[in-house]
Backbone bond lengths (Angstrom), bond angles and torsions (degrees), N, CA, C in turn:
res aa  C-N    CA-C-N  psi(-1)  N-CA   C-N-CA  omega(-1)  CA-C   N-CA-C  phi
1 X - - - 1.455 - - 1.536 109.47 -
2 X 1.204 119.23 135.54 1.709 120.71 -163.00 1.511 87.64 -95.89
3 X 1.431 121.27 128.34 1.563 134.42 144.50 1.528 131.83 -98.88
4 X 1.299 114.17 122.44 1.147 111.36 158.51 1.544 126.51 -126.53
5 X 1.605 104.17 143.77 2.095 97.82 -154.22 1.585 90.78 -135.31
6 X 0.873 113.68 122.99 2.276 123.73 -167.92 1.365 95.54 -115.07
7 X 1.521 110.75 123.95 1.333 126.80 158.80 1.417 111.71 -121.87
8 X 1.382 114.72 -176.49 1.996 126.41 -162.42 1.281 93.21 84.46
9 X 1.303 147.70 -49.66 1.860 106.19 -149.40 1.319 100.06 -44.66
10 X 1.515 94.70 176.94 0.952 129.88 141.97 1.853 125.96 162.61
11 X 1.630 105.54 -141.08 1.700 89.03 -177.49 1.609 104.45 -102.78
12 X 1.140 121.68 152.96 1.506 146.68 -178.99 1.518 136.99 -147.18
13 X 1.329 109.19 134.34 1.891 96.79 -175.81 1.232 100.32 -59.72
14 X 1.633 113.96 -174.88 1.162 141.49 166.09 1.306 100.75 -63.33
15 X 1.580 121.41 116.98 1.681 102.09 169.75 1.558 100.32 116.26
16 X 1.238 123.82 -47.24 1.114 124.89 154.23 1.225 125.95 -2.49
17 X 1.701 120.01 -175.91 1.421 121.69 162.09 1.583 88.07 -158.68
18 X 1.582 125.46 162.83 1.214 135.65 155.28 1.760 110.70 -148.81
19 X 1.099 95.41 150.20 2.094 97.06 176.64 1.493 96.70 -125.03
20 X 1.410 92.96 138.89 1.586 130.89 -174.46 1.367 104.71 -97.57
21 X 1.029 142.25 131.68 1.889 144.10 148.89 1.447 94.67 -120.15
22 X 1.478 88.02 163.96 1.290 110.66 -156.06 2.028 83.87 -156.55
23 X 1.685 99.46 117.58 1.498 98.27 170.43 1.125 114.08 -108.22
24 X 1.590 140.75 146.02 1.209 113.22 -165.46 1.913 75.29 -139.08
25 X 1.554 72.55 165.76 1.983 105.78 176.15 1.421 123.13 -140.06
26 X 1.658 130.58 139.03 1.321 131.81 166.89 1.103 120.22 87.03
27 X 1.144 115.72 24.62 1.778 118.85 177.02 1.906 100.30 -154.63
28 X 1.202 116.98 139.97 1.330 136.23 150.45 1.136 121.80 -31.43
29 X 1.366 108.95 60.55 2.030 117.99 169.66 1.258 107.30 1.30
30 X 1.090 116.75 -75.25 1.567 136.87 -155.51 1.991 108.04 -59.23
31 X 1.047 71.92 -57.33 1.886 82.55 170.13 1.158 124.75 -57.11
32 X 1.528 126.12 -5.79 1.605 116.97 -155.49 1.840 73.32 -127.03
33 X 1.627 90.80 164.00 1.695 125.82 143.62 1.170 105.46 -87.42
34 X 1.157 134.38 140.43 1.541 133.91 -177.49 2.399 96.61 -151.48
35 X 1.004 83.90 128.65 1.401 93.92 -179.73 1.410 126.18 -168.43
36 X 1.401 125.21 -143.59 1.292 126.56 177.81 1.911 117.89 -134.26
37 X 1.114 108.19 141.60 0.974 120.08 164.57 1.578 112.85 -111.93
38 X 1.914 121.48 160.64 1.108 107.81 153.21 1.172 113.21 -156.46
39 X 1.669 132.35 166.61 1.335 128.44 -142.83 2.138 97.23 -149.17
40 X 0.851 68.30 108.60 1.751 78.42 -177.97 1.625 112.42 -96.82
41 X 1.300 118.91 154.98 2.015 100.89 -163.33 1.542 97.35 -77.43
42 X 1.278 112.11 155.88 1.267 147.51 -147.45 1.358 123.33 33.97
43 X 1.140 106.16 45.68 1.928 96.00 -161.61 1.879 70.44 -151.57
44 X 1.605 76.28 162.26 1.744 113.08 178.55 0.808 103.45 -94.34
45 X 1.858 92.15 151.01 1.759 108.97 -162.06 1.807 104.24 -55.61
46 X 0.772 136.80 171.11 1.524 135.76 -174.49 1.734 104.85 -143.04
47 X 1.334 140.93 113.07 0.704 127.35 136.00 1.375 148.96 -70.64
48 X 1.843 120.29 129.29 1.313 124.10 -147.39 1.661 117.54 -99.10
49 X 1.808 104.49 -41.96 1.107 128.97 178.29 1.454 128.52 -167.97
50 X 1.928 117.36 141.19 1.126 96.25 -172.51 1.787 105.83 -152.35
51 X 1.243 127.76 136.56 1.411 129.09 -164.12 1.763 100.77 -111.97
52 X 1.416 104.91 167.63 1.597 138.71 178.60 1.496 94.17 -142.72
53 X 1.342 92.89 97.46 1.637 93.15 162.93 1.847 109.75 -73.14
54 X 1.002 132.50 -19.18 1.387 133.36 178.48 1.933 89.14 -60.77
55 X 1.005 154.22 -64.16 1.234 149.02 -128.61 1.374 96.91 -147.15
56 X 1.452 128.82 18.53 1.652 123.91 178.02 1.023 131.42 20.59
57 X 1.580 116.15 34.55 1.165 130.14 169.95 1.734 117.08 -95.43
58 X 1.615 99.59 134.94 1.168 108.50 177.60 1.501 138.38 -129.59
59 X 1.325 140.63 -172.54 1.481 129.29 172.10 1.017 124.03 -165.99
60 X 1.070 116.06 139.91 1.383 118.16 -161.07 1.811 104.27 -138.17
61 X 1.537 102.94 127.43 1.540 102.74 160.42 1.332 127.87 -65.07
62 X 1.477 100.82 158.24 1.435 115.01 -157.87 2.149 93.87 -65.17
63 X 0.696 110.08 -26.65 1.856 109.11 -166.43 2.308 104.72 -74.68
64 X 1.434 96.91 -27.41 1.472 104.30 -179.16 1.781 109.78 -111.12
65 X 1.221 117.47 4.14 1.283 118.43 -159.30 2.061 91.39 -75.87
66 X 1.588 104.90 146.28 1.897 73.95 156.72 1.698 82.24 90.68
67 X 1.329 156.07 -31.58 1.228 128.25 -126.00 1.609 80.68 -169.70
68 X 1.265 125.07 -62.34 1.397 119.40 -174.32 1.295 127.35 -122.38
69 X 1.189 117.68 131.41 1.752 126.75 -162.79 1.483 105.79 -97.94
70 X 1.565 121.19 121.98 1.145 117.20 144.94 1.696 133.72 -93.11
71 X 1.200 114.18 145.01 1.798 123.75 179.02 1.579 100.82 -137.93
72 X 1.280 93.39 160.83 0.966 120.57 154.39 1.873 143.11 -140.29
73 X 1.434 137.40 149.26 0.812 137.19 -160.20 1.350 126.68 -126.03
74 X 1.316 100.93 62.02 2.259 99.05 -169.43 1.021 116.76 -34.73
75 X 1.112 128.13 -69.06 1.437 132.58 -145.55 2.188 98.47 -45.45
76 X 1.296 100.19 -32.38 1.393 119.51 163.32 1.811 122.32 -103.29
77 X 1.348 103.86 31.42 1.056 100.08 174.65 1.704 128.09 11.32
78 X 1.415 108.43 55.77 1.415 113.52 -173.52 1.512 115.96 -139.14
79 X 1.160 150.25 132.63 1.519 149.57 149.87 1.259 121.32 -48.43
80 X 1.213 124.90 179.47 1.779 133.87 161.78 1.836 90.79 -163.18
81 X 1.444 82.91 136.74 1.718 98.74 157.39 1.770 111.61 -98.97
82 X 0.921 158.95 87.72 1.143 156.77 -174.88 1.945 93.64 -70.68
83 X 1.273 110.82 105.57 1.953 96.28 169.12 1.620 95.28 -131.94
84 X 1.826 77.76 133.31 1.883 98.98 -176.96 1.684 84.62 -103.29
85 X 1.279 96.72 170.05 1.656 125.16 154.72 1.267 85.09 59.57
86 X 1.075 131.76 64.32 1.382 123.25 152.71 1.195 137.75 -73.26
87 X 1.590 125.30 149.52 1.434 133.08 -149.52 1.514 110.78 -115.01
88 X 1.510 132.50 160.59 1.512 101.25 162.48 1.804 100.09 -84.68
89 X 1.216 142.48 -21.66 1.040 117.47 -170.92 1.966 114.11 -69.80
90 X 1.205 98.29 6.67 1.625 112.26 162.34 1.497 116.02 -69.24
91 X 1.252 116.18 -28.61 1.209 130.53 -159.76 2.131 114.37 -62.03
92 X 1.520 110.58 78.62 1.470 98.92 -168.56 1.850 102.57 -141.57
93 X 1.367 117.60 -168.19 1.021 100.05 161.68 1.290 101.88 -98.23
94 X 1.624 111.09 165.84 1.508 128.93 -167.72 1.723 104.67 -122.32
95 X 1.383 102.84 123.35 1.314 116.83 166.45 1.408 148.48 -97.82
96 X 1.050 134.13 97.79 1.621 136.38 -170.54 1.606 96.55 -60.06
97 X 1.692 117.67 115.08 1.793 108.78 152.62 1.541 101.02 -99.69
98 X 1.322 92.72 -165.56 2.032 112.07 -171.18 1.977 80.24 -167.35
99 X 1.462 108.03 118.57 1.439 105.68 169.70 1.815 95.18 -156.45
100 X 1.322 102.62 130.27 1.351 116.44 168.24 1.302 118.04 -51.52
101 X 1.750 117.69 134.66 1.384 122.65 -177.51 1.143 96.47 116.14
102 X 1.410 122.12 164.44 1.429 152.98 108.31 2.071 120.49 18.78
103 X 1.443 86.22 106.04 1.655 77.19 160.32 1.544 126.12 -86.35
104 X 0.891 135.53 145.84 1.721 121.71 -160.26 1.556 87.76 -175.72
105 X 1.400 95.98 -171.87 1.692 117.78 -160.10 1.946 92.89 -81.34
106 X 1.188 115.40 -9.47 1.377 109.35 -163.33 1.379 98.74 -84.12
107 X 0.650 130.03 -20.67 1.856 127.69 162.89 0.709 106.42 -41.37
108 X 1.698 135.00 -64.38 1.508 123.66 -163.81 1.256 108.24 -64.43
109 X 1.420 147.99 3.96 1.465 152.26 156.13 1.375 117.49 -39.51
110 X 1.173 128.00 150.92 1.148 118.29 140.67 1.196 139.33 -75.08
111 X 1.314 104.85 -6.90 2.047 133.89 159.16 1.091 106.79 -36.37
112 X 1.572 106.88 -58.34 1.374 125.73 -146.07 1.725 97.64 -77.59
113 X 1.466 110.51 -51.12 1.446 105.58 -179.97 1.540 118.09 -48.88
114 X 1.535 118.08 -45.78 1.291 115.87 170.53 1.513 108.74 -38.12
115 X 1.672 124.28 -79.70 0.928 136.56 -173.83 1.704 114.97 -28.98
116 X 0.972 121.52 -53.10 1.270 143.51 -177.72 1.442 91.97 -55.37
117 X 0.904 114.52 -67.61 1.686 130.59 -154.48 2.009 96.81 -55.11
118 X 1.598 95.77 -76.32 1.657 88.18 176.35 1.486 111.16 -92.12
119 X 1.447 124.95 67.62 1.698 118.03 169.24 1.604 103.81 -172.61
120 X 1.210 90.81 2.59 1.759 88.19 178.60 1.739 110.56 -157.34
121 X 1.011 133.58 159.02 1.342 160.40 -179.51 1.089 134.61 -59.73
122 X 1.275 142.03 122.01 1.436 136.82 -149.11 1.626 100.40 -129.18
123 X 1.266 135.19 171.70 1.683 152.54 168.88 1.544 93.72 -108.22
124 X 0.930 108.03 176.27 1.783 126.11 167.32 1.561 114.26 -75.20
125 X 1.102 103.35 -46.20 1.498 95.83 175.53 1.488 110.75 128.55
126 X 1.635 136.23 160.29 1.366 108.54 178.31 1.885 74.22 -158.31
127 X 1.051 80.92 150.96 1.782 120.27 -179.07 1.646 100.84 -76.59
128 X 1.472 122.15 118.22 1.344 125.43 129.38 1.531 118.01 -137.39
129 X 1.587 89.35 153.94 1.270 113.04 -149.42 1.261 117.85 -120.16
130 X 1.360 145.74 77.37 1.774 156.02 178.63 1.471 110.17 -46.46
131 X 0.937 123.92 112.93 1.969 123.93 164.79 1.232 95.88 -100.98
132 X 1.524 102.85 125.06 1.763 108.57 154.81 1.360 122.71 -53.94
């Protein structure tokens, strides 16, 4: 059974920084895209960023690029979002996926969210929060 469990949110000024991990379980590290999505109220889920530690390739949308770092760490099968300069329009919940394949430009799709959605694995989600 694939797990994924996200800790760090939380609240922060404008300007700020906070780091996200994300531990995951039951699936072939190497094989998956594993990253973040995030979903702010009334707005669609948005994906932000997403890595292959097999090929250390990564991606990042144009709104977090510049501002937030993704890594990853096998041997602990786990992620981190590292986000500096934070904004309130950052302000959403944040999602850990795990989805088989390739990280590539097709994430930023809305393809990709489908895909994600029914073929791969989600966390609960964790709250951060920007004050002007």
């Amino acid at each position: 059974e694939v797990q994924l469990v996200e800790s760090g949110g939380g609240l922060v000024q404008t300007g700020g920084s906070l780091r996200l991990s994300c531990a995951t379980s039951g699936f072939t590290f190497d094989d998956y895209a594993v990253g973040w999505f995030r979903q702010a109220p009334g707005k669609e889920r948005e994906g932000i960023s997403c890595i292959r530690s097999y090929d250390d390739a990564t991606v990042y949308a144009d709104s977090v690029k510049g501002r937030f770092t993704i890594s990853s760490e096998a041997a602990k099968k786990s992620i981190y979002l590292q986000m500096d300069s934070l904004r309130p329009d950052d302000t959403a919940v944040y999602y850990c996926f795990a989805a088989p394949g390739a990280c590539s430009s097709w994430f930023l799709t809305p393809g990709y969210r489908y895909y994600a959605t029914t073929s791969g694995s989600w966390g609960q989600g964790i709250q951060v929060a920007v004050s002007s």
